[in-house]
C-alpha positions in Angstrom: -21.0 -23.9 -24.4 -17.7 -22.7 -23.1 -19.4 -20.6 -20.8 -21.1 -23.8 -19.2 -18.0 -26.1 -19.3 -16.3 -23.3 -17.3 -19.0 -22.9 -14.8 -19.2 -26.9 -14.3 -15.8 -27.3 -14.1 -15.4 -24.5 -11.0 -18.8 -26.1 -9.7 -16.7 -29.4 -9.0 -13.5 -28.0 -7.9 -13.4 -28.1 -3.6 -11.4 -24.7 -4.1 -13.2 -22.0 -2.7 -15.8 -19.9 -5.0 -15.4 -16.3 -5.0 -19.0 -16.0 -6.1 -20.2 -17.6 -3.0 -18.9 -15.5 -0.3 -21.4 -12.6 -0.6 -18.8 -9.8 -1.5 -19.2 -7.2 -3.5 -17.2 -3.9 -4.7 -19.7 -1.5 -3.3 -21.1 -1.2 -0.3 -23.9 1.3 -0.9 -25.2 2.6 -3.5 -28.0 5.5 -4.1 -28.6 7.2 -7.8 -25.2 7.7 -9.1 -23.4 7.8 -6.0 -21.8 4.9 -4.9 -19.9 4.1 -1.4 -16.7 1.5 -2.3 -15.1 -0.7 0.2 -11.9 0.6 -1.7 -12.4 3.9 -0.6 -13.4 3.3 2.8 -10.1 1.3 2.8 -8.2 4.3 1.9 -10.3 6.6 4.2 -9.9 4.3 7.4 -6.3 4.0 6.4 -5.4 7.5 7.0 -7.6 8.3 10.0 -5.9 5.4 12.0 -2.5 6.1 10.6 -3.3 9.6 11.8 -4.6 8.4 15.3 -1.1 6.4 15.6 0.5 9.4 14.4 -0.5 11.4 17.4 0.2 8.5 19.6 3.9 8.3 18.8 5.1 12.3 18.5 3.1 12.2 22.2 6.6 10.1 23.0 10.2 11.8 24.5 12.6 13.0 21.3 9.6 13.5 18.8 10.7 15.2 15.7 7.4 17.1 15.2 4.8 18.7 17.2 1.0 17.9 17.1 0.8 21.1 14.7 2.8 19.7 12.9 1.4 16.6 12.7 -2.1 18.1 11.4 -0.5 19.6 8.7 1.5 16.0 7.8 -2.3 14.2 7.3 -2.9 17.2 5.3 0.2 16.1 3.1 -0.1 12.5 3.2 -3.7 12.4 1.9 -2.6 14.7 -1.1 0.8 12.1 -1.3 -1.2 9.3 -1.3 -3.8 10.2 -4.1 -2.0 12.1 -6.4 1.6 9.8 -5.9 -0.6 6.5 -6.1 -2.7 7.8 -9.0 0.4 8.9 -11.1 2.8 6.5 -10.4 -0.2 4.3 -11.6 -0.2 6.2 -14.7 3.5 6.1 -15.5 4.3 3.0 -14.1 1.5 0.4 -15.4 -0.1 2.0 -18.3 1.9 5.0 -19.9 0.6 4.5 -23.2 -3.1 4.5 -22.1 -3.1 7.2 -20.3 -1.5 9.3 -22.9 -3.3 8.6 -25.8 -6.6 9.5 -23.2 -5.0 12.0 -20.7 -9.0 12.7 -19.4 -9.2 9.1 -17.8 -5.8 9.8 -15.3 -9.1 11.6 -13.4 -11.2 8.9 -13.6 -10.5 7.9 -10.2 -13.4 5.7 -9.1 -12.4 3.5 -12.0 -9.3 2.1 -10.2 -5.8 2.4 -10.8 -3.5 3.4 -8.2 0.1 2.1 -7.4 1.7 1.8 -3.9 5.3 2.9 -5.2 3.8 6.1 -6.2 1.8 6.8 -3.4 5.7 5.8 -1.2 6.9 9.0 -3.6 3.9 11.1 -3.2 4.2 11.6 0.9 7.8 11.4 0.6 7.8 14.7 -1.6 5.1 15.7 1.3 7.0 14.9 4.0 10.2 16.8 2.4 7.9 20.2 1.7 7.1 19.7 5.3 10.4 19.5 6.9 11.9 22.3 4.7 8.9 24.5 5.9 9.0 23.8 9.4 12.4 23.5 9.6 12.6 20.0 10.7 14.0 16.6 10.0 12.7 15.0 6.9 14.4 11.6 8.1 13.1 11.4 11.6 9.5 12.4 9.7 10.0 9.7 7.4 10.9 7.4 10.7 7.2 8.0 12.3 4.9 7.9 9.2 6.3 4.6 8.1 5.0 3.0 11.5 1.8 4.4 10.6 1.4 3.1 7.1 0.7 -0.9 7.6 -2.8 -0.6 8.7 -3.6 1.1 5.5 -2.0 -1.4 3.7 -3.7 -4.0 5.5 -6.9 -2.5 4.7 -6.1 -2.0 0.8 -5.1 -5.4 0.6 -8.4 -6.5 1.8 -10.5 -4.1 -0.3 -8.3 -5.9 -3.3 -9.8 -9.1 -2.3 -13.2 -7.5 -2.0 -13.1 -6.2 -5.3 -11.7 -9.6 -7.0 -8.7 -8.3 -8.1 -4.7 -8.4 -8.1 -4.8 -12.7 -7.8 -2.2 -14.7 -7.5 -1.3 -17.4 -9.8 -3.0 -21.0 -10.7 -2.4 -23.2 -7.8 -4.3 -26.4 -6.0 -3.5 -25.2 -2.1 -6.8 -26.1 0.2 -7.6 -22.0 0.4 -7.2 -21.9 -3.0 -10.0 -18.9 -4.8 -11.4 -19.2 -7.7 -11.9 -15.7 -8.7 -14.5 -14.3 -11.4 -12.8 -13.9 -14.5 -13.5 -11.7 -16.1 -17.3 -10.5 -15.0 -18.8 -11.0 -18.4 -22.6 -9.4 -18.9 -23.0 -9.0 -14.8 -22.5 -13.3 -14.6 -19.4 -14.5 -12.4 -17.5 -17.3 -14.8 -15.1 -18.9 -12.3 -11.3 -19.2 -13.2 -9.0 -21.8 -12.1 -8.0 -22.0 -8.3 -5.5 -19.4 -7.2 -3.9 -18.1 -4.4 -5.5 -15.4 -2.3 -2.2 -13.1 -2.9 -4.1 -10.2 -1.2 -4.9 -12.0 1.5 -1.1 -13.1 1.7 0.0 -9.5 1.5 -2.5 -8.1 4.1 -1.1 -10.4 6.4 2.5 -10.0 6.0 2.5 -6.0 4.7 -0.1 -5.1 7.3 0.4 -7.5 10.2 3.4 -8.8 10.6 5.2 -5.1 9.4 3.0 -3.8 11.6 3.9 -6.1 14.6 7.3 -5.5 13.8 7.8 -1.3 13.8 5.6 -1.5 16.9 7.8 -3.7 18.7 11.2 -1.9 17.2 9.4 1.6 18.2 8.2 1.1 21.6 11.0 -1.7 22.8 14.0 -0.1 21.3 15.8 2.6 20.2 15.4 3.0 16.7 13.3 5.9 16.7 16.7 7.8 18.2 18.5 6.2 15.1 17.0 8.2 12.3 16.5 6.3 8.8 16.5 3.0 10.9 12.4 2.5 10.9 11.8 4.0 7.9 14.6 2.0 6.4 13.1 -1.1 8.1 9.5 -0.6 6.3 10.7 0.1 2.9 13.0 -3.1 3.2 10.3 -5.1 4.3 7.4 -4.2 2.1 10.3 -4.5 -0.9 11.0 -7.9 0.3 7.5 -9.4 0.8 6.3 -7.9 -2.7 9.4 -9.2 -4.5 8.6 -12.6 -3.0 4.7 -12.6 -3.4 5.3 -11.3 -7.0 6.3 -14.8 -7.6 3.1 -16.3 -7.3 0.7 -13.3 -8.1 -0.4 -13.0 -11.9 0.8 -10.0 -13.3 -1.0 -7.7 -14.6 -3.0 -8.4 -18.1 -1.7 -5.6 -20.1 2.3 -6.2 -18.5 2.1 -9.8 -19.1 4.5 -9.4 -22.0 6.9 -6.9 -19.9 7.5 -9.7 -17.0 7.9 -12.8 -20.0 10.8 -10.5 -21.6 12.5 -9.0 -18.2 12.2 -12.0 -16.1 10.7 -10.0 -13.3 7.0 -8.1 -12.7 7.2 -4.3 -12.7 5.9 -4.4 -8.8 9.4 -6.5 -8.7 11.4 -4.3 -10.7 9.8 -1.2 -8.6 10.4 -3.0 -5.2 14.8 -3.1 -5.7 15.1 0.0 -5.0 13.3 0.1 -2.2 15.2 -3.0 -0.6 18.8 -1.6 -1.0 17.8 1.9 0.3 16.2 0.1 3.0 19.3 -1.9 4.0 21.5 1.1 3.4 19.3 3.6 6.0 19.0 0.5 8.8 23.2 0.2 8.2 23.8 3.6 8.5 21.1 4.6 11.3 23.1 4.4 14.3 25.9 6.7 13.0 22.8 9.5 12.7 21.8 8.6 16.7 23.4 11.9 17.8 21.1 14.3 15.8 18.2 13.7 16.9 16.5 16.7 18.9 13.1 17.0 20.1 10.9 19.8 19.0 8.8 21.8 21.4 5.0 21.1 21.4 3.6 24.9 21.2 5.8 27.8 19.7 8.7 29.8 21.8 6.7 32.6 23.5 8.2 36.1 22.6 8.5 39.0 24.5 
C-alpha cells in the first residue's frame, strides 16, 4: 500500500521522473562482465586530460617534457584510484571498511572520493618531481587545467547512476530520483535538485572555461602555484556551496546534524585557504620558473 501511494503521488508530480529517461548504470553487459558508464567516465577522463596534457607542455616555459608527461598519466591513473578509493574509505565509512577490510577492493561496487583522489596524484606528482628533478608546483600548475573534464564526466555518470541528489526542492527541473531501487522496481522520491548536474556544470565547465582562459590569455602558468591554487579554490568553493542543497550521505546524516557542515564541506576548507594562499603568493614565485628541454642533453 505504501508502495502504491508513493508511486501515485510521483505519477502526479510535473517534476521530472528519473525512471522515464531511459538511463541506466551499465551500458553493456555480457556473462559477468559488465561495461559502467562510471568507468568509462573515469576512463575518458584521463585520456582527454592526458590529450590536454600534451597540449599545454607543447607551450614556451613548460616544466616537463613529453617523457615526462607519459610517466605523469602513469601516476595520475594510480593517484586517482587508489587516492579516490581510500580517502573513500577513511573519509566516509571508516568503520565499514574496517570491520570488512576485503570490500576496500570491491571496486565495481562504488565508493570513491574526490579529496582523496586530489591527495593520490598530488603524492604522484611529488614522486615525480623528486625523480626527475623537477618542479612539483609548476606540475601541479598543468595537471589542474586538465582535471575539469574528468569531473565533468563523473558528475554525469553520478546522475546516470541515480546517485549523490540534492535535497527536496519544487524547482521546474526538479528529479525525482529512485529511492531506493527496491526488488529491481523504481519507487520515486520527492522532487530534488539535479546536484550532479549542478556540479558538472560549474566543476567541469565553468572551471574549465576559466584555467583555459587564465592559461592561454595570461601569465599564470609563469606564476607557479597560481592555476593550481585557482582550481583547488574553486572546486572548494562550488562544493561548499552545492553541499547546501545536496543530501548528505545516508550513513553521515548524523555527522552533518551534529557539526553543522557535510564532510564534502568540512574536506573542501582546506582546499579554499590553500587555494587563496598559492593565487596570493604566485607572483612572488614568477622568477623560478625554467623550462625543461624536450629530449635529454646529448653526451659526448
Amino acid at each position: 500500500m505504501i508502495d502504491a501511494l508513493l508511486t501515485s503521488m510521483a505519477a502526479s508530480s510535473d517534476a521530472i521522473q528519473f525512471n522515464q529517461l531511459g538511463l541506466h548504470p551499465v551500458l553493456f553487459e555480457w556473462g559477468w562482465f559488465q561495461l559502467r558508464w562510471y568507468s568509462l567516465a573515469y576512463l575518458f577522463g584521463i585520456i582527454i586530460g592526458w590529450w590536454y596534457l600534451l597540449k599545454l607542455i607543447r607551450q614556451p616555459g613548460a616544466p616537463m617534457a613529453r617523457r615526462h608527461a607519459d610517466d605523469m598519466a602513469f601516476y595520475t591513473t594510480l593517484g586517482i584510484i587508489l587516492g579516490g578509493r581510500l580517502g573513500y574509505v577513511i573519509f566516509y565509512k571508516p568503520a565499514e571498511y574496517l570491520a570488512n577490510p576485503v570490500e576496500i577492493f570491491r571496486l565495481w561496487d562504488g565508493g570513491m572520493s574526490f579529496h582523496g583522489g586530489v591527495i593520490g596524484v598530488s603524492l604522484g606528482i611529488f614522486y615525480l618531481a623528486w625523480r626527475r628533478k623537477l618542479d612539483w608546483l609548476r606540475i601541479h600548475d598543468y595537471v589542474a587545467c586538465c582535471i575539469p573534464p574528468g569531473l565533468f564526466l563523473g558528475r554525469l555518470a553520478n546522475f546516470v547512476n541515480g546517485e549523490l541528489w540534492g535535497g527536496v526542492t519544487q524547482v521546474p527541473w526538479a528529479v525525482r530520483f529512485c529511492e531506493p531501487l527496491i526488488e529491481g522496481r523504481c519507487i520515486l522520491g520527492p522532487p530534488r535538485h539535479p546536484s550532479q548536474l549542478y556540479e558538472a556544470l560549474l566543476e567541469g565547465i565553468v572551471l574549465m572555461a576559466l584555467l583555459v582562459w587564465m592559461f592561454w590569455k595570461t601569465r599564470a602558468r609563469y606564476q607557479p602555484g597560481k592555476l593550481v591554487g585557482t582550481f583547488i579554490l574553486g572546486y572548494g568553493l562550488v562544493r561548499f556551496a552545492l553541499e547546501f542543497i545536496r543530501a548528505p550521505d545516508a550513513h553521515l546524516v548524523d555527522f552533518a546534524q551534529a557539526t553543522g557542515l557535510h564532510m564534502g564541506q568540512w574536506l573542501s576548507v582546506p582546499m579554499i585557504l590553500g587555494g587563496i594562499y598559492l593565487i596570493a603568493t604566485a607572483k612572488k614565485r614568477e622568477a623560478r620558473v625554467q623550462p625543461v628541454p624536450d629530449e635529454p642533453a646529448a653526451t659526448a
